[in-house]
mmCIF file of the N, C-alpha and C atoms, coordinates in Angstrom:
data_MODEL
# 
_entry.id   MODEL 
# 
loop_
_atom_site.group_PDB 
_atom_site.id 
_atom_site.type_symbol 
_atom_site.label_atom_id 
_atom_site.label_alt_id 
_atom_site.label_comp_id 
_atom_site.label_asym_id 
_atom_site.label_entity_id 
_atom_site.label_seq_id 
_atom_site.pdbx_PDB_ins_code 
_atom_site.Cartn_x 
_atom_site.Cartn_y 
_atom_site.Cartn_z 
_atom_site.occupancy 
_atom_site.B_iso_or_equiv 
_atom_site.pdbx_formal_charge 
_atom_site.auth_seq_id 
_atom_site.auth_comp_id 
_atom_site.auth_asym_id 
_atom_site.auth_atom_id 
_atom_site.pdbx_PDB_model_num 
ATOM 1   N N  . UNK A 1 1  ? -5.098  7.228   -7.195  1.00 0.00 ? 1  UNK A N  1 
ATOM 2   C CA . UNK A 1 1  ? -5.389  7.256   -5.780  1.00 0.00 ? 1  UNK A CA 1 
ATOM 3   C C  . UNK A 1 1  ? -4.076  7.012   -5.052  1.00 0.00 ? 1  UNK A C  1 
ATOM 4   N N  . UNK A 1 2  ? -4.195  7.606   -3.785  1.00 0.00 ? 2  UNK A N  1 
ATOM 5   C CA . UNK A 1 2  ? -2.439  7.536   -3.404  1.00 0.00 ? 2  UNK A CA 1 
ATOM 6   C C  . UNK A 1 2  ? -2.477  6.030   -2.456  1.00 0.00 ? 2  UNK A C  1 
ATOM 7   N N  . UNK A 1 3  ? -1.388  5.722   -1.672  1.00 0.00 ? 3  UNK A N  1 
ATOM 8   C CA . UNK A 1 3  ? -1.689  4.189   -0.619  1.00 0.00 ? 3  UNK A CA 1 
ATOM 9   C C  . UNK A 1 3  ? -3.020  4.558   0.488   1.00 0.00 ? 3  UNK A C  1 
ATOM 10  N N  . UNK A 1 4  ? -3.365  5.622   1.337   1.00 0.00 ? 4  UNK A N  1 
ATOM 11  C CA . UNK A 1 4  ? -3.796  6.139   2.452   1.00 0.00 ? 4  UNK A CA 1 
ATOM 12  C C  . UNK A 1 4  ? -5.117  5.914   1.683   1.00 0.00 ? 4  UNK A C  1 
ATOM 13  N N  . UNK A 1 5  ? -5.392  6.483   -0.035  1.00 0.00 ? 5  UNK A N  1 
ATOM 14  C CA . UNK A 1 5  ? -7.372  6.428   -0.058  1.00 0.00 ? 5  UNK A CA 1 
ATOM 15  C C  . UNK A 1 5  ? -7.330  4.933   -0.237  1.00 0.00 ? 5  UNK A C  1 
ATOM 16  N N  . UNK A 1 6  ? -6.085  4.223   -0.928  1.00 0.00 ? 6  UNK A N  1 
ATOM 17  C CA . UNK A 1 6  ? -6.667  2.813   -1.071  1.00 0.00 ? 6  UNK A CA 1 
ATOM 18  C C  . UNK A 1 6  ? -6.640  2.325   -0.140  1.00 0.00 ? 6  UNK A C  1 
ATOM 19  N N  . UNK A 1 7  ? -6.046  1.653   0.872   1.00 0.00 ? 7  UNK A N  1 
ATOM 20  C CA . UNK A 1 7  ? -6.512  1.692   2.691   1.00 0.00 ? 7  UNK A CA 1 
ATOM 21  C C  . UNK A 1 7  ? -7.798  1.931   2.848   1.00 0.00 ? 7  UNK A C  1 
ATOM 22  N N  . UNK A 1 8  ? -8.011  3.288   2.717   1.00 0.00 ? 8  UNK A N  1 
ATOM 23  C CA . UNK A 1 8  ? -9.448  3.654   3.207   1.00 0.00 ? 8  UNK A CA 1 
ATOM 24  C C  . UNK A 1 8  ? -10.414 3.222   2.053   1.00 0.00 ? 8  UNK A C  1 
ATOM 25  N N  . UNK A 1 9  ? -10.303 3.107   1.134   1.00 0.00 ? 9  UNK A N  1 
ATOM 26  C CA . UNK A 1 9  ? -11.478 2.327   0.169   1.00 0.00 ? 9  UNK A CA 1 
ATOM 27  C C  . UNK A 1 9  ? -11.683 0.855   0.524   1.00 0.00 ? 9  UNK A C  1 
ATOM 28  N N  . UNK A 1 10 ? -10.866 0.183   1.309   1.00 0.00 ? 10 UNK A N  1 
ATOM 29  C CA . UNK A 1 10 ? -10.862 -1.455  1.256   1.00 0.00 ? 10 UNK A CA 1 
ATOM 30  C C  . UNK A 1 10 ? -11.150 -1.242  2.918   1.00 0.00 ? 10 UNK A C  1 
ATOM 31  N N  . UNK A 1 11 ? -11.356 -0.455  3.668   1.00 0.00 ? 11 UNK A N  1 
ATOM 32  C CA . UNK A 1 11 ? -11.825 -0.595  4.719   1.00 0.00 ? 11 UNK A CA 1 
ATOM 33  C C  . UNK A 1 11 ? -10.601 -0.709  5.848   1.00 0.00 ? 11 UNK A C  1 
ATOM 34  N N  . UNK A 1 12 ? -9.249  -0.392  5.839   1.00 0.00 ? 12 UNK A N  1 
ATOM 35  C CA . UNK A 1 12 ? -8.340  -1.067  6.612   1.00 0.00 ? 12 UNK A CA 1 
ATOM 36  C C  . UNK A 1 12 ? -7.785  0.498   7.224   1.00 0.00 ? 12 UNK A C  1 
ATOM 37  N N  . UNK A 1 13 ? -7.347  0.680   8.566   1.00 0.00 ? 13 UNK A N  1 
ATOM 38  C CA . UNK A 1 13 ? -6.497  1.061   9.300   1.00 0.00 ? 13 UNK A CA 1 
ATOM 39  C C  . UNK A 1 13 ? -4.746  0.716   8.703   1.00 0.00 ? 13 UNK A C  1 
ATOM 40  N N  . UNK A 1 14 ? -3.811  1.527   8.693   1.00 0.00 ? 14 UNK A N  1 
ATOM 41  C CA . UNK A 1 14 ? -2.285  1.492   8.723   1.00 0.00 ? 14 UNK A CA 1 
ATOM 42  C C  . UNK A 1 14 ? -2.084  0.021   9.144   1.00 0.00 ? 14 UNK A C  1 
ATOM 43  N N  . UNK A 1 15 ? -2.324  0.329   10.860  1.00 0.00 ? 15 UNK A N  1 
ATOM 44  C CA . UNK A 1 15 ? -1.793  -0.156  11.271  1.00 0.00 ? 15 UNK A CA 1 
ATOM 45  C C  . UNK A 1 15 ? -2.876  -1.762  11.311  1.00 0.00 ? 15 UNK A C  1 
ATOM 46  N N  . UNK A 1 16 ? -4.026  -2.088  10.771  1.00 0.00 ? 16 UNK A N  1 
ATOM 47  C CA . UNK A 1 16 ? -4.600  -2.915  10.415  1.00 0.00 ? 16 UNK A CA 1 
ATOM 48  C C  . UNK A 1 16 ? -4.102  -4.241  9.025   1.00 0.00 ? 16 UNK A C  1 
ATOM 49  N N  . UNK A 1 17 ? -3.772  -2.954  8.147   1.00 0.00 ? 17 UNK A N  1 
ATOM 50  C CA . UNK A 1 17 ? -2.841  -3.639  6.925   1.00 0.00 ? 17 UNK A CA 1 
ATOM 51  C C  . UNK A 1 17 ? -1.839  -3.835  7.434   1.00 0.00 ? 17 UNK A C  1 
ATOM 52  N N  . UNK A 1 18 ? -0.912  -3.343  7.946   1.00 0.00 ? 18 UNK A N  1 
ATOM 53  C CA . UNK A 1 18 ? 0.450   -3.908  8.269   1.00 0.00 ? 18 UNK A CA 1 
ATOM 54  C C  . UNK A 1 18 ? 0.264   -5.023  8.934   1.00 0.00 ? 18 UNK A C  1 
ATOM 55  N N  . UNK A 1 19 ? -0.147  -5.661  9.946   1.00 0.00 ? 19 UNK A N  1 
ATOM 56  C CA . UNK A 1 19 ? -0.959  -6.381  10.661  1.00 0.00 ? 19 UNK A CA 1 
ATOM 57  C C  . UNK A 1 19 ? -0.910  -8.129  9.813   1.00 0.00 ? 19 UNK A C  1 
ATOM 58  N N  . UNK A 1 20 ? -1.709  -7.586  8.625   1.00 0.00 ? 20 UNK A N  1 
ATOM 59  C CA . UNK A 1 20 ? -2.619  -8.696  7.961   1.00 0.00 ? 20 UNK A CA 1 
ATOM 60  C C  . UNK A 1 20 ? -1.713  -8.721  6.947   1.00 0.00 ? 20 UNK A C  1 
ATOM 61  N N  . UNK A 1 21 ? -0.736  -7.954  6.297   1.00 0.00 ? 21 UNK A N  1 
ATOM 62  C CA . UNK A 1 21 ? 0.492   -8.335  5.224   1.00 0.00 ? 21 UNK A CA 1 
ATOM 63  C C  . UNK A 1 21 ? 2.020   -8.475  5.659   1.00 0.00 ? 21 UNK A C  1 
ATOM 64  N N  . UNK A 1 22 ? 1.724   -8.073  6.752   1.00 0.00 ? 22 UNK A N  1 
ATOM 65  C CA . UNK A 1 22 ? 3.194   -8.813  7.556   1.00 0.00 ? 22 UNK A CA 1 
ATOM 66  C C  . UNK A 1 22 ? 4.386   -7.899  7.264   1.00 0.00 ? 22 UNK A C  1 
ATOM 67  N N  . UNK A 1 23 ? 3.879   -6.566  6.663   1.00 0.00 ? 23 UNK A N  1 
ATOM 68  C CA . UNK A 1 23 ? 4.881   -5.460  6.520   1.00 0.00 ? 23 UNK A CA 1 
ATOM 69  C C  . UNK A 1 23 ? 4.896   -4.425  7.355   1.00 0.00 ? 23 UNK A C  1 
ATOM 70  N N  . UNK A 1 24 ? 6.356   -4.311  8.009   1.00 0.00 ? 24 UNK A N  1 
ATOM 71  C CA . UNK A 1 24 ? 6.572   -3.545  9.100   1.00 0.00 ? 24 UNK A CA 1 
ATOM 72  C C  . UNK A 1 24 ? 5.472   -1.960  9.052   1.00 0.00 ? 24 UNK A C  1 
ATOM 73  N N  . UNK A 1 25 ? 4.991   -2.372  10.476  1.00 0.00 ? 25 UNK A N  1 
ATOM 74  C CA . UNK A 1 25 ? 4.353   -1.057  10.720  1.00 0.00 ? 25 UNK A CA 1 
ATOM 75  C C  . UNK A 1 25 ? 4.725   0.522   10.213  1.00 0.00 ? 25 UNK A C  1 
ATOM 76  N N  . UNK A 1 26 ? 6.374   0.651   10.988  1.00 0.00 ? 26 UNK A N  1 
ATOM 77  C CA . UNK A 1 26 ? 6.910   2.239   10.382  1.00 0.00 ? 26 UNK A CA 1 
ATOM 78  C C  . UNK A 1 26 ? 6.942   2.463   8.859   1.00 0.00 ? 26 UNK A C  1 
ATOM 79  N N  . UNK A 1 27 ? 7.256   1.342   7.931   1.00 0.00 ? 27 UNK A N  1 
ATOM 80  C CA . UNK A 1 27 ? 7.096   1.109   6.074   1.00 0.00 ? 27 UNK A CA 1 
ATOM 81  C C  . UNK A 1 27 ? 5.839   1.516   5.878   1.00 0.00 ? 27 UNK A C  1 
ATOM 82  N N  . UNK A 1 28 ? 4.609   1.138   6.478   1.00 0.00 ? 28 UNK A N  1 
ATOM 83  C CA . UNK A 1 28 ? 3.293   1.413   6.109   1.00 0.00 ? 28 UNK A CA 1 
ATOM 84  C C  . UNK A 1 28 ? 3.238   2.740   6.630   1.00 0.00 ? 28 UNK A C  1 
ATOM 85  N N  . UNK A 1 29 ? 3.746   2.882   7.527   1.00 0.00 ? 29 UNK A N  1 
ATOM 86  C CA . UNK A 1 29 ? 3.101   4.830   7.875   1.00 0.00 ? 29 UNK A CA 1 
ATOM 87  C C  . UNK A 1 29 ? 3.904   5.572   7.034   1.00 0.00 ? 29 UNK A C  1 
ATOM 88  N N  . UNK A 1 30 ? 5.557   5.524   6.318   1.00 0.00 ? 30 UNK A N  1 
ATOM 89  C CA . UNK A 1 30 ? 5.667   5.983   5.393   1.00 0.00 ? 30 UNK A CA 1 
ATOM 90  C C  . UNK A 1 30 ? 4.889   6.118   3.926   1.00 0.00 ? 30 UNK A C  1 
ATOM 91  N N  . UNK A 1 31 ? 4.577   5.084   3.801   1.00 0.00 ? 31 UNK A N  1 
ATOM 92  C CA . UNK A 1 31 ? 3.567   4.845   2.496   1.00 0.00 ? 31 UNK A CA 1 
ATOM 93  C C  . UNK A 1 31 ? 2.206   5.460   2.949   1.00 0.00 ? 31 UNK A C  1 
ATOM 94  N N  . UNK A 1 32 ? 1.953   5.709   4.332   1.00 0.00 ? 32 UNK A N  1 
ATOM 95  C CA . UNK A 1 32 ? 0.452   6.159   4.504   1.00 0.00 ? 32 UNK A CA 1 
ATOM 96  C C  . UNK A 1 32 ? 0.874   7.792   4.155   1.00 0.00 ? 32 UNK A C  1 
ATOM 97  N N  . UNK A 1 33 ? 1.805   8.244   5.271   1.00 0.00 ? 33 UNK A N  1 
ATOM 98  C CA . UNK A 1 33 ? 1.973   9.910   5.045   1.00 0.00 ? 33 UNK A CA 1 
ATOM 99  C C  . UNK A 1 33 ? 2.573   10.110  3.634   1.00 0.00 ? 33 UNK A C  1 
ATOM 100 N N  . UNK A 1 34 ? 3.095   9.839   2.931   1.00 0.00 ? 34 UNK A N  1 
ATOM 101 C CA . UNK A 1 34 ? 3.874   9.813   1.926   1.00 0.00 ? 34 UNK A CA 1 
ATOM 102 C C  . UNK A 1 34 ? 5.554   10.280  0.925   1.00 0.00 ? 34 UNK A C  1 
ATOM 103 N N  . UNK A 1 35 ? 6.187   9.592   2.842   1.00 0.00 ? 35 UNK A N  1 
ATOM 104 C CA . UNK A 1 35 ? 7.581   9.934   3.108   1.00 0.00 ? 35 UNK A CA 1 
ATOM 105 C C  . UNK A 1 35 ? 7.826   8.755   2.071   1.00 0.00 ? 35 UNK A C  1 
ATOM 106 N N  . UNK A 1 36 ? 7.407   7.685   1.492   1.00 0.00 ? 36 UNK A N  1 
ATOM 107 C CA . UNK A 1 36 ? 7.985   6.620   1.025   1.00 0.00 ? 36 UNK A CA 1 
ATOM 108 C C  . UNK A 1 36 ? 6.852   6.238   -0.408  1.00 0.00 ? 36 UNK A C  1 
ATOM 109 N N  . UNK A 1 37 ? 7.471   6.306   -1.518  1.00 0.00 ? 37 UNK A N  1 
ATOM 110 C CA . UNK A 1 37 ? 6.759   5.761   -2.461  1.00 0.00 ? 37 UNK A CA 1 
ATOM 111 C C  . UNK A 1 37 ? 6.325   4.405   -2.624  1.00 0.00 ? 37 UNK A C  1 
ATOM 112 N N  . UNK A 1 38 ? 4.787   3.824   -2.240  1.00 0.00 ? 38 UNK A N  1 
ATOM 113 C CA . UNK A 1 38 ? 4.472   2.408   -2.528  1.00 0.00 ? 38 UNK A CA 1 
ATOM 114 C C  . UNK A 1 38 ? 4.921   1.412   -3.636  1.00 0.00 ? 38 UNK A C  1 
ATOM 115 N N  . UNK A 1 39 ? 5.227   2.616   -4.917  1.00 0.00 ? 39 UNK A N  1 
ATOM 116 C CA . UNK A 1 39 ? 5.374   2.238   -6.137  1.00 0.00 ? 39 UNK A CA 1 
ATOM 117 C C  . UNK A 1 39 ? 6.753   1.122   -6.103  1.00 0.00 ? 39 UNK A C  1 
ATOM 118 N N  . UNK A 1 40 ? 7.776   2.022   -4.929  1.00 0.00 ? 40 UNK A N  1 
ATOM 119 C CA . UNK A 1 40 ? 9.189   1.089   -4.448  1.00 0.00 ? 40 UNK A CA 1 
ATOM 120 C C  . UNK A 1 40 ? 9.305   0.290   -3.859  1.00 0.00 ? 40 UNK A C  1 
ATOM 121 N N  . UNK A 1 41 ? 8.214   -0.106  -3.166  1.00 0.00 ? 41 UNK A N  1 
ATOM 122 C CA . UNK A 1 41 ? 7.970   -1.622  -2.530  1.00 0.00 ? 41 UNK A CA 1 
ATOM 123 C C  . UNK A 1 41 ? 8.748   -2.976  -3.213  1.00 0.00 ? 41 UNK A C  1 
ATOM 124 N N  . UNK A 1 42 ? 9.253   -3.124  -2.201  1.00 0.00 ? 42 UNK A N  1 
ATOM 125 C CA . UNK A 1 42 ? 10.015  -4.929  -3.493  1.00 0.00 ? 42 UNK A CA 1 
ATOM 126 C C  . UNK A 1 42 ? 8.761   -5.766  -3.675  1.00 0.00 ? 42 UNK A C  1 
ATOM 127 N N  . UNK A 1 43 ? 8.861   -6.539  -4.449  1.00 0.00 ? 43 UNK A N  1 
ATOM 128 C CA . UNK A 1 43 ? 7.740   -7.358  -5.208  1.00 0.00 ? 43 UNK A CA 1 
ATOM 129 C C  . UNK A 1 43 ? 7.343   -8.009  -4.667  1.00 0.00 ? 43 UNK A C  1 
ATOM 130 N N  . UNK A 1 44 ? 8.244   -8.624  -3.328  1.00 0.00 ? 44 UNK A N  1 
ATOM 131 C CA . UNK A 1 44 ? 7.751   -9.203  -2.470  1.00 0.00 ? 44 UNK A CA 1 
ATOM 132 C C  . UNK A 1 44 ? 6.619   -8.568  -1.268  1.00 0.00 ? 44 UNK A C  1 
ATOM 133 N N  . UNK A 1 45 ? 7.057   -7.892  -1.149  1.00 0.00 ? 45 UNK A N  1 
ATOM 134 C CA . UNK A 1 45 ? 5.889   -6.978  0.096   1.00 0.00 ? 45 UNK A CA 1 
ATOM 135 C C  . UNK A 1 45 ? 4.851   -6.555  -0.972  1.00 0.00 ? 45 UNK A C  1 
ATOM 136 N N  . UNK A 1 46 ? 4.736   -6.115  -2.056  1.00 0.00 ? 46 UNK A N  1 
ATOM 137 C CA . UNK A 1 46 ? 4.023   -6.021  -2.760  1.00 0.00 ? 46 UNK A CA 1 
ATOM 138 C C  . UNK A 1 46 ? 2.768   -7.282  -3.385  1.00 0.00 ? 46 UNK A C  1 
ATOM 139 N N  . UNK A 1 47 ? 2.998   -7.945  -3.439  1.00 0.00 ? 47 UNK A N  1 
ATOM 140 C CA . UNK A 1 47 ? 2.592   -9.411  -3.625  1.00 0.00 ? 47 UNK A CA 1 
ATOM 141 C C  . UNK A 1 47 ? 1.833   -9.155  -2.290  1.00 0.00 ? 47 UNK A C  1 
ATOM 142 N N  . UNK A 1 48 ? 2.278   -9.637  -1.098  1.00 0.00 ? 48 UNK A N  1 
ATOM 143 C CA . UNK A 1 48 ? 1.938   -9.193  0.172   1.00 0.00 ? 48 UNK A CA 1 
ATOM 144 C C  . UNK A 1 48 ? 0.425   -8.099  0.128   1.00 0.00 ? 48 UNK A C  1 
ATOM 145 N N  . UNK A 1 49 ? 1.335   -6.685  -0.165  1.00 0.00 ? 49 UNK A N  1 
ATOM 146 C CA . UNK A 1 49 ? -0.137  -6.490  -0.033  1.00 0.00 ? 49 UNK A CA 1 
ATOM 147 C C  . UNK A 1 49 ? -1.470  -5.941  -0.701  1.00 0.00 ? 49 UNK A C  1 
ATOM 148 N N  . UNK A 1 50 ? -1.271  -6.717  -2.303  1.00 0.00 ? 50 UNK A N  1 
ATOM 149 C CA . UNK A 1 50 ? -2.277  -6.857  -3.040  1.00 0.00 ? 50 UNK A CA 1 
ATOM 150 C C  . UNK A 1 50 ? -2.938  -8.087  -2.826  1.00 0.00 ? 50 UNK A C  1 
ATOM 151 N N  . UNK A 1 51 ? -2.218  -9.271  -1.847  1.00 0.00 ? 51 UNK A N  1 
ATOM 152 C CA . UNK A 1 51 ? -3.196  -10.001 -1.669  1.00 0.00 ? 51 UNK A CA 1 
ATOM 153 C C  . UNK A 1 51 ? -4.631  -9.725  -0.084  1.00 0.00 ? 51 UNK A C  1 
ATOM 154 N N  . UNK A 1 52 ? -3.607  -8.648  0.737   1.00 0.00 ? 52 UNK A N  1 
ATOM 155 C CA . UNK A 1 52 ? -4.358  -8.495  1.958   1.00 0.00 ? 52 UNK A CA 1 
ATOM 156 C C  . UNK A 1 52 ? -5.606  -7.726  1.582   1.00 0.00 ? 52 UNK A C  1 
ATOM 157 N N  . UNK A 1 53 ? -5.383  -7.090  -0.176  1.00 0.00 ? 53 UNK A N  1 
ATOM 158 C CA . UNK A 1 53 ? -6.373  -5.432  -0.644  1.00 0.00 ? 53 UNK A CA 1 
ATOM 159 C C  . UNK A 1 53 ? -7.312  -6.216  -1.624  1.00 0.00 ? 53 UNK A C  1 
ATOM 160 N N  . UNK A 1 54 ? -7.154  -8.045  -1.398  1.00 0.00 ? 54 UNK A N  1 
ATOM 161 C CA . UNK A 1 54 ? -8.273  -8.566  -2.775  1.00 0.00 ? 54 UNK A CA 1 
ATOM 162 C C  . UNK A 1 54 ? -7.912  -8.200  -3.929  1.00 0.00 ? 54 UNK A C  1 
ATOM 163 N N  . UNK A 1 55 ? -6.635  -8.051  -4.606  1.00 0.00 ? 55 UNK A N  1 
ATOM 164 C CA . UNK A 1 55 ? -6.331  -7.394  -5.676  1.00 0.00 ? 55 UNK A CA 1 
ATOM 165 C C  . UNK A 1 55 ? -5.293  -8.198  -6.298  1.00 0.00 ? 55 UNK A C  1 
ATOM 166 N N  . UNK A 1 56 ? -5.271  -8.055  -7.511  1.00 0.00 ? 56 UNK A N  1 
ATOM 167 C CA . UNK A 1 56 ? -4.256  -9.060  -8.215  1.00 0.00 ? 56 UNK A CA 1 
ATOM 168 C C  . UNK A 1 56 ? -2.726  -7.545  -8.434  1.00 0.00 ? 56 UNK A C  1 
ATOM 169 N N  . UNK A 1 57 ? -1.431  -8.054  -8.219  1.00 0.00 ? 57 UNK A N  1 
ATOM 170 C CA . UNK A 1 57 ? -0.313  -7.272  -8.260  1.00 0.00 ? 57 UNK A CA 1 
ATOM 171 C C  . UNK A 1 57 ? -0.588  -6.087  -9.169  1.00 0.00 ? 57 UNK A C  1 
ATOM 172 N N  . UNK A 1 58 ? -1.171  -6.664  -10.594 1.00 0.00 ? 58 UNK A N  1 
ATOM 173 C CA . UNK A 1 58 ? -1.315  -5.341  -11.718 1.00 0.00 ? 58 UNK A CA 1 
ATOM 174 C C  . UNK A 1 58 ? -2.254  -4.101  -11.270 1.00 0.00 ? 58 UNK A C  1 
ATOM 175 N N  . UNK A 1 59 ? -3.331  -5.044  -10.491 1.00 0.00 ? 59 UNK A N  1 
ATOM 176 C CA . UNK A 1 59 ? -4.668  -4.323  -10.064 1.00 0.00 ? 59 UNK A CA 1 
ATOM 177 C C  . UNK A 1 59 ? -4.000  -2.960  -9.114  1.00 0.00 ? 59 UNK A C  1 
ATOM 178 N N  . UNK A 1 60 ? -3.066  -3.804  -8.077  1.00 0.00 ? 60 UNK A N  1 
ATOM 179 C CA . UNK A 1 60 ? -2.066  -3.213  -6.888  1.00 0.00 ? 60 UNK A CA 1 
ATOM 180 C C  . UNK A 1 60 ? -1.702  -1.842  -7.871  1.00 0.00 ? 60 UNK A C  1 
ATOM 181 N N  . UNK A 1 61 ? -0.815  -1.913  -8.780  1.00 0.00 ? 61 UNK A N  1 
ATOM 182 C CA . UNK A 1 61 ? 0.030   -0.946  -9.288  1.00 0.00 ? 61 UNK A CA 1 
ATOM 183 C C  . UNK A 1 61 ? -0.604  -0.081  -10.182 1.00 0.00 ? 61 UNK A C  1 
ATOM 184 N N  . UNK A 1 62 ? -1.669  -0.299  -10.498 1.00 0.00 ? 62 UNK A N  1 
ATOM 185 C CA . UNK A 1 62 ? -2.591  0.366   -11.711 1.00 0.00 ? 62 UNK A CA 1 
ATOM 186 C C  . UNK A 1 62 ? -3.463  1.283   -10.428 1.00 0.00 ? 62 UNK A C  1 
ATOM 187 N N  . UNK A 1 63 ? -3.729  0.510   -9.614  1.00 0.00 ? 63 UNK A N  1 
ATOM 188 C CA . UNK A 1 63 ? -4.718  1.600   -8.298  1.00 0.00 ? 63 UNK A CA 1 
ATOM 189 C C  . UNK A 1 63 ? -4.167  2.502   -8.167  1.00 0.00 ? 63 UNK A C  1 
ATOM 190 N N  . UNK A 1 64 ? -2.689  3.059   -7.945  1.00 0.00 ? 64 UNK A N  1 
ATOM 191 C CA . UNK A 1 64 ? -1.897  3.901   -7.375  1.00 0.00 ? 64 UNK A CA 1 
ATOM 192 C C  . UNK A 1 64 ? -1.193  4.891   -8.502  1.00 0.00 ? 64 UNK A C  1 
ATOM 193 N N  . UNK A 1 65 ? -1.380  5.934   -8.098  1.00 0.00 ? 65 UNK A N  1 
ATOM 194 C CA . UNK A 1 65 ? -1.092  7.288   -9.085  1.00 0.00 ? 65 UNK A CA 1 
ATOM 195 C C  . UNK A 1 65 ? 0.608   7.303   -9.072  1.00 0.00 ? 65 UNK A C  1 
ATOM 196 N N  . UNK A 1 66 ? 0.907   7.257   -10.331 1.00 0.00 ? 66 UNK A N  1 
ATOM 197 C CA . UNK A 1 66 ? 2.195   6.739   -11.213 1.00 0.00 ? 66 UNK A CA 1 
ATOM 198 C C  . UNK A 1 66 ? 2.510   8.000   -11.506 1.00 0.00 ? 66 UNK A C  1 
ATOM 199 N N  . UNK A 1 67 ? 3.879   7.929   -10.756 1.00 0.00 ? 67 UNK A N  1 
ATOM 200 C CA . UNK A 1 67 ? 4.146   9.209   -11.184 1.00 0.00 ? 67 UNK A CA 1 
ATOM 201 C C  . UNK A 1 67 ? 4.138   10.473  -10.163 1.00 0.00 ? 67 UNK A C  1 
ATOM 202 N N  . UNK A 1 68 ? 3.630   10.270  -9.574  1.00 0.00 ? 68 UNK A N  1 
ATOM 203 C CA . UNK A 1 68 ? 3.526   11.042  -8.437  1.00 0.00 ? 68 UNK A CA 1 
ATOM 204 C C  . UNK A 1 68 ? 3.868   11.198  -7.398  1.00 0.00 ? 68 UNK A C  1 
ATOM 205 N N  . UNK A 1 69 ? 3.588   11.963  -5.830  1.00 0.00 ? 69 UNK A N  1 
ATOM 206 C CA . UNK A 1 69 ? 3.948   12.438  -5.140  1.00 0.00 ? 69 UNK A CA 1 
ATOM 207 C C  . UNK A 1 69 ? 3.359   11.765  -4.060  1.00 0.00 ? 69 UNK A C  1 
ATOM 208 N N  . UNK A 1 70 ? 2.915   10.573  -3.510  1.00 0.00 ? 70 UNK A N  1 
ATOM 209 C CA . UNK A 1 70 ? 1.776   10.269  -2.358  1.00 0.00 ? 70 UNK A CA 1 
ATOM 210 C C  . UNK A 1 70 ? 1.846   11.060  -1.368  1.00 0.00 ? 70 UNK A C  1 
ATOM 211 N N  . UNK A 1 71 ? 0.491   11.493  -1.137  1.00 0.00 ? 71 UNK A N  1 
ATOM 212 C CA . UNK A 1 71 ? 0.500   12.332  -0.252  1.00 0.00 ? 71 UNK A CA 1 
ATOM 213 C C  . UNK A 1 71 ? -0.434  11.830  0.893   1.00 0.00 ? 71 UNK A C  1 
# 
């Protein structure tokens, strides 16, 4: 699943998650359109926002299609 369906599976707006994980708005709309790979997130914003998605970090990185292109 790319960042944009997991967003939309946990119920959150872009600009809702950015919001509630404290990561800059324009970072999340890259990761939403898929100018920016989530996968490159530092561990820190990452941490961030597998805790805003109820998800443990592995859960975070295993959700998201490896390898790929987010679109």
């Amino acid at each position: 699943m790319n960042f944009k369906e997991l967003l939309k599976s946990k119920g959150l707006s872009g600009y809702a998650f950015a919001k509630k994980s404290d990561i800059h708005q324009p970072a999340v709309s890259k990761f939403v359109t898929g100018k920016r790979d989530p996968l490159n997130m530092s561990v820190y914003s990452a941490k961030r926002a597998a805790s805003v998605l109820g998800m443990s970090l592995d859960e975070f990185y295993d959700s998201l299609d490896k390898g790929e292109k987010h679109k």
